[in-house]
VEXVEX-897422 format. One record per atom (N, C-alpha, C, O): residue in one letter; x, y, z. Coordinates in steps of 0.2 Angstrom, whole numbers, plus 5000, padded with zeros to 4 digits. Layout:
% residues N
AXYZ/...
This chain:
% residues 481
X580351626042/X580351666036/X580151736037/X579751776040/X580751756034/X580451846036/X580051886030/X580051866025/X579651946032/X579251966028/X579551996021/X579251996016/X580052006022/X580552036017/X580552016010/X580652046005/X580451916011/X580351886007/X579951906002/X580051875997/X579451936004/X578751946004/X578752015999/X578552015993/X579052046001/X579052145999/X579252165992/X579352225990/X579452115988/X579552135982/X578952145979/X578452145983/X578952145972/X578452165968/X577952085967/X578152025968/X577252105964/X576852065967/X577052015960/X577152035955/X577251925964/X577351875957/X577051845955/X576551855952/X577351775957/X577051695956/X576951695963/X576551645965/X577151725968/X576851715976/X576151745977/X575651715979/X576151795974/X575651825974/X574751785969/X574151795970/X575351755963/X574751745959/X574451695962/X573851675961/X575051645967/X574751585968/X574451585976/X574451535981/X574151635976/X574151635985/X573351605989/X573251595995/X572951585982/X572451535984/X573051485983/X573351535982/X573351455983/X573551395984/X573951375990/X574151325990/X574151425994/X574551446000/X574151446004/X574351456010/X573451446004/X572751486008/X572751406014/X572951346013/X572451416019/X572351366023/X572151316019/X572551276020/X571651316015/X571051256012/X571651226004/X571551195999/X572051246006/X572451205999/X572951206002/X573351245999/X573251166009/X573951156009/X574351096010/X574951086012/X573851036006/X574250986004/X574450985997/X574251025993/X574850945996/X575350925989/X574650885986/X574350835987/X574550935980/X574250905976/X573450925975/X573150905971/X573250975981/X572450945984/X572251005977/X571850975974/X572351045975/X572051075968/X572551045962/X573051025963/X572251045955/X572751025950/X572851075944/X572351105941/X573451075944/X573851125941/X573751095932/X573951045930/X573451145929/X573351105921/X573451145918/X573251135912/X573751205919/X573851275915/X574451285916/X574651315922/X575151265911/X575751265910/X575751315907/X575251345904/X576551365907/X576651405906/X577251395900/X577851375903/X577151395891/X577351385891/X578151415888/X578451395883/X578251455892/X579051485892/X579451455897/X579951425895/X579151445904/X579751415909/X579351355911/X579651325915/X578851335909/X578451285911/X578151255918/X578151205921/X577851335921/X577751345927/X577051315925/X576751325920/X576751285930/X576051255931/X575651285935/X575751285940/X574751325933/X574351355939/X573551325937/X573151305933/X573551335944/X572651305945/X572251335940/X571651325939/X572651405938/X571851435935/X572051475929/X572551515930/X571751475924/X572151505919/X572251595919/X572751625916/X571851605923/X571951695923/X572651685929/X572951735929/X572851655933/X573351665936/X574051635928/X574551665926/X573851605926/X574451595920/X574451685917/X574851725916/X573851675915/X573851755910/X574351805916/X574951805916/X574051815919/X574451855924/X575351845924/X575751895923/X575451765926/X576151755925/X576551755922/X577151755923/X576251755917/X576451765907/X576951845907/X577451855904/X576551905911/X576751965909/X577551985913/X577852035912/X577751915919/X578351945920/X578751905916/X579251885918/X578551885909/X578951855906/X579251915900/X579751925898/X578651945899/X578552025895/X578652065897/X578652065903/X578852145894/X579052185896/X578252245898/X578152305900/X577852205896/X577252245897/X577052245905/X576852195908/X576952305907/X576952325914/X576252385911/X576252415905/X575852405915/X575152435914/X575052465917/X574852525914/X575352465924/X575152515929/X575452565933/X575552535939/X575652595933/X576052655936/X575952685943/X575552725944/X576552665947/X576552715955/X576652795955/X577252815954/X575952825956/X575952885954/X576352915960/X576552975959/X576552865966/X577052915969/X577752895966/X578052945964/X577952845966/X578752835965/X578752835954/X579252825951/X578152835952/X578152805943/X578552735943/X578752715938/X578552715947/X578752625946/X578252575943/X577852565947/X578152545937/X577852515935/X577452445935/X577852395935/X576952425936/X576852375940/X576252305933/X575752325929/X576552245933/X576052235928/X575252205929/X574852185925/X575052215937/X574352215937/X574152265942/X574652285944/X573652285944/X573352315948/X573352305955/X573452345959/X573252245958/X573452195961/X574352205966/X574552215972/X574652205959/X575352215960/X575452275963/X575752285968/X575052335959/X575052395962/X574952405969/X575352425973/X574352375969/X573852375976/X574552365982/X574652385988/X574852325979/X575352305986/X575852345985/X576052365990/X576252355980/X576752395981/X576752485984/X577152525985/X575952495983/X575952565987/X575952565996/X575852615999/X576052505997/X575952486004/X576752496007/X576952516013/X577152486002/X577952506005/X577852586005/X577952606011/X577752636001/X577652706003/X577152716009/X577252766013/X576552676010/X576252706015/X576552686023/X576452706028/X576952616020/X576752576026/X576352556032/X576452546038/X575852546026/X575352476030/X575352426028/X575452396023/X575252396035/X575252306035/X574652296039/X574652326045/X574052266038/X573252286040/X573252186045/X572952156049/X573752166040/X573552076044/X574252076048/X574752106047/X574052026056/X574452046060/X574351956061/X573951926058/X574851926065/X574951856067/X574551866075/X574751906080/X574051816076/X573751836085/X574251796089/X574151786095/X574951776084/X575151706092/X575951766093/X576151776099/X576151796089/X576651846093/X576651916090/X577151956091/X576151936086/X575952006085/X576252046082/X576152116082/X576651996076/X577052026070/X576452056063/X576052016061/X576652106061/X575952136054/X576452106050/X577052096050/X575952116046/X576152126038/X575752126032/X575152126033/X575852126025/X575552206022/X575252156017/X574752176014/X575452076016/X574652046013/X574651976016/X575151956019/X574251966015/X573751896018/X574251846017/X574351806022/X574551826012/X574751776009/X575351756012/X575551696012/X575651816017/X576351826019/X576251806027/X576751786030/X575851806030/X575251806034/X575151726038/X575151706043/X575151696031/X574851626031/X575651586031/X575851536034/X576051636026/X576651576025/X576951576035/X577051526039/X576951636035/X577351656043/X577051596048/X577351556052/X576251616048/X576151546054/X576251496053/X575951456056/X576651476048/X576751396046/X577251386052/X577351326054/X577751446053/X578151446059/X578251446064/X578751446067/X577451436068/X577151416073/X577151366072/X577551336075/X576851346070/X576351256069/X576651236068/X576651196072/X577251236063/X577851176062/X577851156054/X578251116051/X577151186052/X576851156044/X577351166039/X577551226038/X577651106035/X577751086031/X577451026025/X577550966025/X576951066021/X576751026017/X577151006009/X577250946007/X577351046007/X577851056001/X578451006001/X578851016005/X578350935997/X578950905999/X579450885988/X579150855984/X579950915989/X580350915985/X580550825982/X580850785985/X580250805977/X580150725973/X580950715971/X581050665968/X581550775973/X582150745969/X582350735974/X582550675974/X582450785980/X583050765985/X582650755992/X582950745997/X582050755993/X581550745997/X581550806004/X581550786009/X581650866003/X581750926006/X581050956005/X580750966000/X581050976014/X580150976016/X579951056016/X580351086020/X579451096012/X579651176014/X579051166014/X578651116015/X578751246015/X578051266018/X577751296012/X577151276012/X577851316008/X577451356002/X577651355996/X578151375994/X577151315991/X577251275984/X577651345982/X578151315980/X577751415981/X578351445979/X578951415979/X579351405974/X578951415987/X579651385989/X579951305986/X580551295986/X579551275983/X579451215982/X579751225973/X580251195970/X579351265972/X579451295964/X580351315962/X580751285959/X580251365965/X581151405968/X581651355969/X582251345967/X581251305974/X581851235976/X582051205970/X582651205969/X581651175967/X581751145960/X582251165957/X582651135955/X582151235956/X582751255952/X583551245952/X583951235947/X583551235958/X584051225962/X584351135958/X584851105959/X583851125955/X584151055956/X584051045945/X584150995942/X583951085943/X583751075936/X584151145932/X584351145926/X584251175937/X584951255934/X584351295931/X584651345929/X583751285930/X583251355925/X583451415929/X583651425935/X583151465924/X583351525925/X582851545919/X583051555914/X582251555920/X581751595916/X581651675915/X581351695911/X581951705919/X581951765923/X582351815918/X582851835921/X582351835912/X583151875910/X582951945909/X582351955907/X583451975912/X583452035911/X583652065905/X584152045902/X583052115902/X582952135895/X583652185895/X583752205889/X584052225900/X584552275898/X585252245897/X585552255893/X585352205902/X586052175899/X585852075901/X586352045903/X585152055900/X585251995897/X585451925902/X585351855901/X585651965907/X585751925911/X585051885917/X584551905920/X585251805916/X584651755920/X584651735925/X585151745929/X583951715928/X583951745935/X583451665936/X583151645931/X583451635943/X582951585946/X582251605947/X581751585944/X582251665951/X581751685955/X581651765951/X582151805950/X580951785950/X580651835948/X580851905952/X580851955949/X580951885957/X581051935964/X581951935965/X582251975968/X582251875960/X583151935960/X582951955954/X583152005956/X582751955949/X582751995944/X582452085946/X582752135944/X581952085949/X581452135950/X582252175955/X582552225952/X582652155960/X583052175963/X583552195957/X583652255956/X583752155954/X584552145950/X584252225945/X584552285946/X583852215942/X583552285940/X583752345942/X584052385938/X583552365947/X583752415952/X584652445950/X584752505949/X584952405950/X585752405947/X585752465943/X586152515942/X585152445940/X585452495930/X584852535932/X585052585929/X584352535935/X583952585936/X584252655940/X584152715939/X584552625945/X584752645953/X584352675957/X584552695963/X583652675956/X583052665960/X583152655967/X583352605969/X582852715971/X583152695978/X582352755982/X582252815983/X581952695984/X581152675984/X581352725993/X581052775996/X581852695995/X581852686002/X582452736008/X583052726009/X582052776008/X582352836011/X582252826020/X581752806023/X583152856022/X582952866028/X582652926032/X582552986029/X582352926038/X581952986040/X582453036045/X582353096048/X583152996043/X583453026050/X583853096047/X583853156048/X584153056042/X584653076037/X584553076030/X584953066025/X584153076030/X583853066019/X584053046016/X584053076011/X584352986018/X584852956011/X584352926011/X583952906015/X584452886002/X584052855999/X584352775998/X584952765998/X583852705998/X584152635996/X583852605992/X583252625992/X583952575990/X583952535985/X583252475987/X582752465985/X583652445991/X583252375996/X583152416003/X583452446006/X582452376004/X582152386011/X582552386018/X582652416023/X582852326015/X583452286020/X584152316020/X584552286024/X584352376015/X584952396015/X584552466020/X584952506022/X583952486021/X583852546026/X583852526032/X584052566036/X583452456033/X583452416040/X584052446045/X584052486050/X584652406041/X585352416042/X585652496043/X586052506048/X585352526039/X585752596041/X585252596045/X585252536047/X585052616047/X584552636055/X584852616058/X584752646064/X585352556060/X585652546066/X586352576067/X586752576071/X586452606060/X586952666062/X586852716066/X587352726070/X586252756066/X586052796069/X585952766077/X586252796082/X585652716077/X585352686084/X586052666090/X586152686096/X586552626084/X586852616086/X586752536089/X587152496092/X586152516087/X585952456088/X586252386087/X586052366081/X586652316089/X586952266088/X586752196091/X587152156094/X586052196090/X585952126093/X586052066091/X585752026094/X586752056087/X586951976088/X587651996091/X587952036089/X587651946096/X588451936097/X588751856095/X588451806095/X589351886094/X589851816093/X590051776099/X590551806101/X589751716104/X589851696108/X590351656109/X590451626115/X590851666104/X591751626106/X592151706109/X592351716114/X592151786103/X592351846105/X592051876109/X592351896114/X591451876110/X590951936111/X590652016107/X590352066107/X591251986103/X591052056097/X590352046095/X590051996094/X589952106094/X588952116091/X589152146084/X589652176082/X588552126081/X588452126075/X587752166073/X587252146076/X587752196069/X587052216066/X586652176063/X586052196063/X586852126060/X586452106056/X586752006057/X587251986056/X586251976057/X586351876058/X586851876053/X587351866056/X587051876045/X587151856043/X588051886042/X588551866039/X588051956046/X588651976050/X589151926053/X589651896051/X588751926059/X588751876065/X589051806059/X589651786060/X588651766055/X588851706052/X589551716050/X590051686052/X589451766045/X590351786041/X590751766046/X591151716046/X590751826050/X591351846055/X591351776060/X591951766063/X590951726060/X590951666065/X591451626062/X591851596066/X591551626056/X592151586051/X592851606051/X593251556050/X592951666052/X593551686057/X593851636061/X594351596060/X593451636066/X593651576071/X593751506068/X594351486068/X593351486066/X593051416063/X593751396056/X594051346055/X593751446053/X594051436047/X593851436043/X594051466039/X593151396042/X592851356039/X592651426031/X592451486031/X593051386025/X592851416017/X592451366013/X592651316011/X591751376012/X591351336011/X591351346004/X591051296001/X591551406000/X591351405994/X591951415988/X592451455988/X591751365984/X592551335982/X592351365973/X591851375971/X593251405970/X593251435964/X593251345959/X593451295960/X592651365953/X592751285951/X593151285945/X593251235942/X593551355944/X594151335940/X594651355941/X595051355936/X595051395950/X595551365951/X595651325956/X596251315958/X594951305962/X594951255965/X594851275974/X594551245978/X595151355974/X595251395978/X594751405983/X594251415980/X594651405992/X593951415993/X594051485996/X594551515996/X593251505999/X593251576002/X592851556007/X592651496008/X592651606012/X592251606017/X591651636016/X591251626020/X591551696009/X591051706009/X590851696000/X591251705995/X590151696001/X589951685993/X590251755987/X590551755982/X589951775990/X590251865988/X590951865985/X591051885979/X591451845990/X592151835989/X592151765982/X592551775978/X591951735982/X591951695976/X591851695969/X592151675964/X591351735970/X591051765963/X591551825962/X591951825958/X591551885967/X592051925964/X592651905962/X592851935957/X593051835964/X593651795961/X593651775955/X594151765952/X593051765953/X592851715945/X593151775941/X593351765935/X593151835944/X593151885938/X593751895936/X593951905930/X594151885942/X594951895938/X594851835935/X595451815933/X594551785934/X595051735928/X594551755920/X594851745914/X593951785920/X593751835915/X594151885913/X594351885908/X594451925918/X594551995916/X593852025915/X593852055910/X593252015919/X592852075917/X592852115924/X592952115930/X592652185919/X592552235926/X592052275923/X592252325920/X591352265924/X590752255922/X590452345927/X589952385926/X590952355931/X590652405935/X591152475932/X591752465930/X590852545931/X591352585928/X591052655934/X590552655938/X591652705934/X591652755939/X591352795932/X591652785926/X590852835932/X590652885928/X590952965929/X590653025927/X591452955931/X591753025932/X592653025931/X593153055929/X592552975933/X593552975932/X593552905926/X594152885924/X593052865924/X593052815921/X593552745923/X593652705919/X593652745930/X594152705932/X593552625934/X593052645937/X593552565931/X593152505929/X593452465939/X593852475943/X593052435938/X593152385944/X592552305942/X592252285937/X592852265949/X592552205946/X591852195949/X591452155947/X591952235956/X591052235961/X590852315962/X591152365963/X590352285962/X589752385964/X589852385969/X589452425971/X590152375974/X590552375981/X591152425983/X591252465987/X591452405977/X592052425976/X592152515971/X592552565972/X591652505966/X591352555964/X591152605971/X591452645973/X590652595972/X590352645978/X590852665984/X590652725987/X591252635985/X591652655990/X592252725984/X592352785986/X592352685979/X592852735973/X592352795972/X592552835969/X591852795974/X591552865972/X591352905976/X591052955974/X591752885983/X591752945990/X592452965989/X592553015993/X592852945985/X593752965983/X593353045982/X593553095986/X592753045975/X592653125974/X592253165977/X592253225978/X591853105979/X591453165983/X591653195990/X591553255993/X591953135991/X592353166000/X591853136005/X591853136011/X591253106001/X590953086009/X591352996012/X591552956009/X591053026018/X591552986023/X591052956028/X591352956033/X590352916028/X589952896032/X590052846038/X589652836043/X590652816037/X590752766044/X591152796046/X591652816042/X591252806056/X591552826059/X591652786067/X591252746069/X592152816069/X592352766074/X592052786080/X592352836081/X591752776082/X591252796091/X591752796097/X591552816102/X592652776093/X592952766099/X593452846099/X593552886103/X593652846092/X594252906092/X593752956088/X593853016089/X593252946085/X592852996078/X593152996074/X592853036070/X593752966071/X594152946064/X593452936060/X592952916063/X593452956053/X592852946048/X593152896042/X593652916039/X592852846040/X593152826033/X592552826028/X592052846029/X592752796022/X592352786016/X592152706015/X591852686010/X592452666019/X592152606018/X591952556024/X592552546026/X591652536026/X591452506032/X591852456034/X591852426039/X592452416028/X592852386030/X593452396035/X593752376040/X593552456030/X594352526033/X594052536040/X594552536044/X593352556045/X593352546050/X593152486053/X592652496057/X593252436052/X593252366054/X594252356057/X594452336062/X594652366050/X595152356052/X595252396058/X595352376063/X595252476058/X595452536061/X594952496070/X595152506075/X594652466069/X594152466075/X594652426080/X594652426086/X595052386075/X595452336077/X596352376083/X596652356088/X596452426079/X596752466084/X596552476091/X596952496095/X596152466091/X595752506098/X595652436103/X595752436109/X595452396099/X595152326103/X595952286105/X596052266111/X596452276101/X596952246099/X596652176097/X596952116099/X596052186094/X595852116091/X596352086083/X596452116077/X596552026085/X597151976079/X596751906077/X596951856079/X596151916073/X595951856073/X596251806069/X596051746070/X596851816063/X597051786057/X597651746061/X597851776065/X597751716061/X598251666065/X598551626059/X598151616055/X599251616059/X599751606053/X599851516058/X600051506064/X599551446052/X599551396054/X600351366055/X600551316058/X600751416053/X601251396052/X602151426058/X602651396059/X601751486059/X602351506063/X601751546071/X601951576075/X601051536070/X600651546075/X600651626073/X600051636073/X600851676072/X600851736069/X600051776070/X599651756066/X599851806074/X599251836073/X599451916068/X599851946068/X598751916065/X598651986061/X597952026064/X597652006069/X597852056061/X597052126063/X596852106056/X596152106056/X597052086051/X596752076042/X597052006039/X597651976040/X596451996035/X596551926032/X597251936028/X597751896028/X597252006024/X597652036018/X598552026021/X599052006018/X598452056027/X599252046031/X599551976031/X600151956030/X598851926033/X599151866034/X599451826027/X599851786026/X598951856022/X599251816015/X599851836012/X600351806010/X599751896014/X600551936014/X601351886019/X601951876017/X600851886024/X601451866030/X601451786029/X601751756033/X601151746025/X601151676024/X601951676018/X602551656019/X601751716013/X602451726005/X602951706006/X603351676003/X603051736015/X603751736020/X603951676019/X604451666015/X603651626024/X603751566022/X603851516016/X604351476016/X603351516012/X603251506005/X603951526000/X604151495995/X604151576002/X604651615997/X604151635991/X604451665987/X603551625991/X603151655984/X603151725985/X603051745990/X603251775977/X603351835975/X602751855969/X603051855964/X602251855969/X601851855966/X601951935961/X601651945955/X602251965964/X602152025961/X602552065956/X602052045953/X602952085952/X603452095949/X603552165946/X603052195943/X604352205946/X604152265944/X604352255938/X604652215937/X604052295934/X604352285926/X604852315922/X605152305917/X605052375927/X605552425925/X606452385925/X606952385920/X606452365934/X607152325934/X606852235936/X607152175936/X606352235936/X606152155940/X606152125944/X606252065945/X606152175949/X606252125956/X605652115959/X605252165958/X605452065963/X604752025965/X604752045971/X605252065974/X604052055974/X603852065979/X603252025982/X602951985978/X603152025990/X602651945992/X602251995990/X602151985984/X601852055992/X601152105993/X601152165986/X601652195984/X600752175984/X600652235978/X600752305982/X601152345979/X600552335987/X600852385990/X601452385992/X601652445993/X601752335992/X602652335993/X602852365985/X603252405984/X602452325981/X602752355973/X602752425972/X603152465970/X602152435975/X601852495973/X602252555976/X602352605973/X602552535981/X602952595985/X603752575982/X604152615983/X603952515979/X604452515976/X604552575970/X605052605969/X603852555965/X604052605959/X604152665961/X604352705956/X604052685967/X604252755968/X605052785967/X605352825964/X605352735971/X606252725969/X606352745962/X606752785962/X606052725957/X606052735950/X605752805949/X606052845946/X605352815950/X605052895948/X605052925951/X604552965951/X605552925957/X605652985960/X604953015967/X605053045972/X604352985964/X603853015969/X603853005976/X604152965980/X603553085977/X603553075984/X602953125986/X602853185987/X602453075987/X601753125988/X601553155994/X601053195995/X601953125999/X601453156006/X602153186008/X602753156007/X601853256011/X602353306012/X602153326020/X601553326021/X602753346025/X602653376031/X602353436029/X602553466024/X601853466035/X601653526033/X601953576040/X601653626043/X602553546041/X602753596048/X603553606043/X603753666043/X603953556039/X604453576037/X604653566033/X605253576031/X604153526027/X604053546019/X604353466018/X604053446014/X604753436020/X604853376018/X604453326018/X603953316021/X604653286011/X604353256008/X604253176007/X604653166003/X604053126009/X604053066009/X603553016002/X603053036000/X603952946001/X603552905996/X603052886001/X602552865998/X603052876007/X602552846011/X602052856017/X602252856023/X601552866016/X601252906022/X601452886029/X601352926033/X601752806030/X601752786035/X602552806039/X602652796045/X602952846033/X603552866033/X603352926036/X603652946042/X603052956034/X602653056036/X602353016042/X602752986043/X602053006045/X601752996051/X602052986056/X601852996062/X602852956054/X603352926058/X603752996059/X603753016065/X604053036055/X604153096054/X603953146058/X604253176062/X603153156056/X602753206061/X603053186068/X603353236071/X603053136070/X603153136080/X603853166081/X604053196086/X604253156077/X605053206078/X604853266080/X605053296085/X604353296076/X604253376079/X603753376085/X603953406090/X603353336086/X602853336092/X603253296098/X603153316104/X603853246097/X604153206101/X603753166104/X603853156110/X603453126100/X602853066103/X603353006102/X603852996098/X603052956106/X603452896104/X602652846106/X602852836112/X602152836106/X601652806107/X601852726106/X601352706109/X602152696104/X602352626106/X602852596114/X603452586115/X602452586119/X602852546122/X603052476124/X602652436122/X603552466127/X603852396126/X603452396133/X603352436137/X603152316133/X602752306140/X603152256144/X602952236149/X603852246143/X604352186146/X604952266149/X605152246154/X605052306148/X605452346149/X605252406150/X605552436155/X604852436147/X604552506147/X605052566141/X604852626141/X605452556137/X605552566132/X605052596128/X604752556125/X604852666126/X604552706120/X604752676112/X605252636111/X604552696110/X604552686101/X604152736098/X603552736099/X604352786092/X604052826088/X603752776082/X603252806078/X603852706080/X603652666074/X603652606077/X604152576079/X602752566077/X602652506079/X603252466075/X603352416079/X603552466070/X603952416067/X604652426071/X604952366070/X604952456074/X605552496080/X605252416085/X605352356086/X604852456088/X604452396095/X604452336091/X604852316094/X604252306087/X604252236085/X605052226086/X605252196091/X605452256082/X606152236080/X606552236087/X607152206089/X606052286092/X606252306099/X606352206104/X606752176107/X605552196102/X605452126108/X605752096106/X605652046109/X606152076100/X606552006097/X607052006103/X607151956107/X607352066105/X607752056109/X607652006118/X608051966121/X607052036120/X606751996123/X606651936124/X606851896129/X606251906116/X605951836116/X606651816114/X606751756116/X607051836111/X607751786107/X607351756101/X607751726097/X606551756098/X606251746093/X606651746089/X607051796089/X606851696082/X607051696076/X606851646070/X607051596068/X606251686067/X605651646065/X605951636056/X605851596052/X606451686055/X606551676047/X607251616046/X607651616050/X607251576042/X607851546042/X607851536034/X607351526030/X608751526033/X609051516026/X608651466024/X608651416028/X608451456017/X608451396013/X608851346011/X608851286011/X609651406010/X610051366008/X610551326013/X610851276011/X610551376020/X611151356024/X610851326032/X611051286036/X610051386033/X609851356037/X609651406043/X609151416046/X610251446043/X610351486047/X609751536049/X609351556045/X609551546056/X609051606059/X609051656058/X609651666056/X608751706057/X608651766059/X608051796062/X607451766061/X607951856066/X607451896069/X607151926064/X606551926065/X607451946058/X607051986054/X607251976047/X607751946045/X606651996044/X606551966037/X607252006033/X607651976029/X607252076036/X607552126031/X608352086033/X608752106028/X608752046037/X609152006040/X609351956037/X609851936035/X608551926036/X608751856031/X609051886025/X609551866022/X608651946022/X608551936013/X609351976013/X609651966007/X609852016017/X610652036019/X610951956018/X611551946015/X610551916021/X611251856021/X611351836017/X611951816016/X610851806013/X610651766006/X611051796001/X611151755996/X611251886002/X611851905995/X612451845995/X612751815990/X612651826002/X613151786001/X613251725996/X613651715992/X612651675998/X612651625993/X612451655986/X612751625981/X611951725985/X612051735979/X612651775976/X612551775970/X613151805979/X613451865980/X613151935975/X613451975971/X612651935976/X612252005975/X612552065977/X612652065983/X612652105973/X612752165976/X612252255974/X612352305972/X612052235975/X611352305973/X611852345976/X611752395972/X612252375981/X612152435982/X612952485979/X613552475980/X612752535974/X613252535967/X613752625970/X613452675974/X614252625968/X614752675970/X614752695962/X615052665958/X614252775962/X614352815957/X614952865954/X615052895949/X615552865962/X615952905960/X616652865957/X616952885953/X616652785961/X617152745958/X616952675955/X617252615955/X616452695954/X616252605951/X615952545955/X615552505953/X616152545962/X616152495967/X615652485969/X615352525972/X615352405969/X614852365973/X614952345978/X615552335980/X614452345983/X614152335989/X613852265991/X613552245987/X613952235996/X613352165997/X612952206004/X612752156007/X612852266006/X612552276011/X612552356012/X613052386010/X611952396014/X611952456013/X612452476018/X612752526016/X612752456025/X613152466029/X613852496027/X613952556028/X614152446022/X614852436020/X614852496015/X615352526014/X614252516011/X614052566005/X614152636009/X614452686006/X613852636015/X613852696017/X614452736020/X614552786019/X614752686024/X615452706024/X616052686020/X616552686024/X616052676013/X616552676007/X616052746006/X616452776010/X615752776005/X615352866000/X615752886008/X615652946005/X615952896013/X616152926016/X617052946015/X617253006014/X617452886014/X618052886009/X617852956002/X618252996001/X617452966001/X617653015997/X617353075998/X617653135997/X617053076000/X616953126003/X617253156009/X616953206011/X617853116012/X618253126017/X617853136025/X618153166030/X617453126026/X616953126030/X617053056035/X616753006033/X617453046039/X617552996043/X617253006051/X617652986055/X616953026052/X616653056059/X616352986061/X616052976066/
């Protein structure tokens, strides 16, 4: 049990902490006869009930004259000014970890000894401290005594409320010394300090990639594994992480509970928020140790990291296919499926990924936002101007490793090695037939539909192929070269 558990504002751990003490740690050995009766919490003594009564109320007493944080006893106080001093006065003698109250102290050597006496009468799950015991419970009865007085929303434990709080306050207690940024939680400073350090002591023993943090190292383990433990209960869908699940509930709400207070653009996580609020500011705090590329969200250098390693953890069950991003592979699954989830509303044509729509609508309104700044020319695509810029510099940074072949566009090198492997992973639905490339398939399929998109403004005439298009507009313009 880590201390952290400990470091919130002082509660029911605190109130109950003769009952945690050496001299009380069987089931039962004092009797709880002082019910509380809002959530129906039980205490040996009734000045610990009066106590616990006040985080049911909004009456708070005591005031941290260095941060003005509110606390509802004195007590509470007494230990919350120990996060600004940082002292921890009681020390463990078997491996020499401090910590900042007794109570925290006692739970920790349980971890020594092996001591569990707390044993759960529904599902028979053995913990170390009648908190835990209490908390557990919950787990198995759904209560939630805990609501927050600003938007209402119920909580288990005393200590995610006292967190959840922070939300709307934006209270941020915990400053770094290197770089003054201020945090929220203890454990979100922990964490940034090993930006600075550089520090990564878990590694993944299938990759060997390190992690800063264990429950890093857990996520990213599932990659490998596969394993989505957490399943949507209303459209059945799993995820691999809890995060990602709860964020999912929200599109079937439509709520978007988080707002940008400057451009007023709404989102569905404060994740997503905080990152949309470096768009104005310009900061850019994750950067890469390999190239010094800087990004605004610690994911964008997780993928980009992935340039450098050529690590492809996403593997497609169906054509073996690796990716760098989960987001590609859902993409590159559609392929197979034929699903189009996307759709334009102006002419309707569907697409597997929402950035393909996105760069569609540009066709329709003319946009074209990234411009060369050597020859003024102007592209719908960054990835178009990127391709572009190397004509002027002469770079071709893709090479073929079976031939030695250059390429200016990793997609040239893809469409390059088909030649090599004879690979032909697209095939017709209707006729069967192969192709190397998608853009190949979706040419032949005009036949069975006789689709013709591509239109002749000067004499009327359709096309089933940009080829044939391109030299019919030369017939008029007498241009046969």
């Amino acid at each position: 049990m880590e201390e952290n558990q400990f470091e919130d504002e002082v509660d029911d751990e605190t109130i109950e902490k003769v009952d945690d003490s050496p001299k009380e740690t069987k089931v039962g050995a004092a009797k709880k006869s002082h019910p509380c009766d809002v959530c129906g919490k039980s205490f040996t003594r009734n000045s610990y009930l009066t106590q616990h009564k006040l985080n049911h109320t909004t009456s708070k007493l005591f005031p941290c004259e260095i941060c003005g944080k509110k606390l509802s006893s004195s007590s509470s106080l007494h230990f919350h000014k120990r996060i600004h001093t940082g002292e921890k006065p009681y020390h463990c003698d078997i491996c020499g970890k401090f910590f900042s109250r007794i109570n925290s102290l006692t739970l920790h050597k349980r971890i020594h000894s092996g001591e569990t006496p707390y044993h759960c009468d529904i599902c028979g799950k053995i913990l170390s401290c009648s908190s835990q015991l209490v908390s557990h419970r919950r787990t198995h009865t759904g209560e939630q005594p805990y609501k927050c007085d600003i938007c209402d929303k119920n909580f288990s434990h005393f200590s995610y409320l006292s967190k959840h709080k922070l939300i709307h306050t934006r209270e941020k207690l915990f400053q770094c010394d290197i770089c003054g940024k201020g945090f929220t939680f203890k454990v979100q400073l922990s964490t940034h300090i090993w930006i600075h350090t550089g520090e990564k002591p878990y590694p993944c023993d299938i990759c060997g990639k390190t992690f800063s943090l264990k429950g890093e190292l857990s996520r990213h383990q599932r990659v490998h594994t596969g394993d989505k433990p957490f399943q949507c209960d209303i459209c059945g869908r799993t995820f691999a992480q809890k995060s990602h699940v709860i964020q999912h509930k929200l599109i079937h709400t439509g709520s978007k509970p988080f707002h940008c207070e400057i451009c007023g653009k709404k989102f569905t996580a404060n994740s997503s928020l905080s990152c949309h609020i470096r768009i104005h500011t310009g900061e850019k705090p994750y950067h890469c140790d390999i190239c010094d590329k800087t990004f605004t969200c610690k994911s964008q250098l997780s993928r980009h990291e992935r340039i450098h390693t050529g690590e492809k953890p996403y593997n497609c069950d169906i054509c073996s296919k690796t990716f760098a991003c989960r987001s590609q592979l859902s993409c590159h699954k559609r392929l197979h499926t034929g699903e189009k989830p996307y759709h334009c509303d102006i002419c309707g044509k569907t697409f597997t990924c929402m950035n393909q729509l996105s760069c569609h609508k540009r066709v329709h309104t003319g946009e074209k936002p990234y411009h060369c700044d050597i020859c003024d020319k102007s592209f719908s695509l960054s990835g178009n101007l990127a391709s572009h810029k190397r004509i002027h510099k002469g770079e071709c940074p893709y090479r073929c490793e079976t031939c030695g072949k250059t390429f200016s566009r990793s997609s040239h090198l893809s469409n390059h090695n088909i030649i090599h492997t004879g690979e032909k992973p697209y095939d017709c639905d209707i006729c069967g037939k192969k192709f190397p490339r998608v853009s190949s398939l979706t040419a032949h399929k005009r036949v069975h539909t006789g689709e013709k998109p591509y239109h002749c403004d000067v004499c009327g005439k359709d096309f089933t192929w940009k080829g044939q298009f391109s030299n019919h507009v030369q017939t008029h313009s007498g241009d046969k070269s």
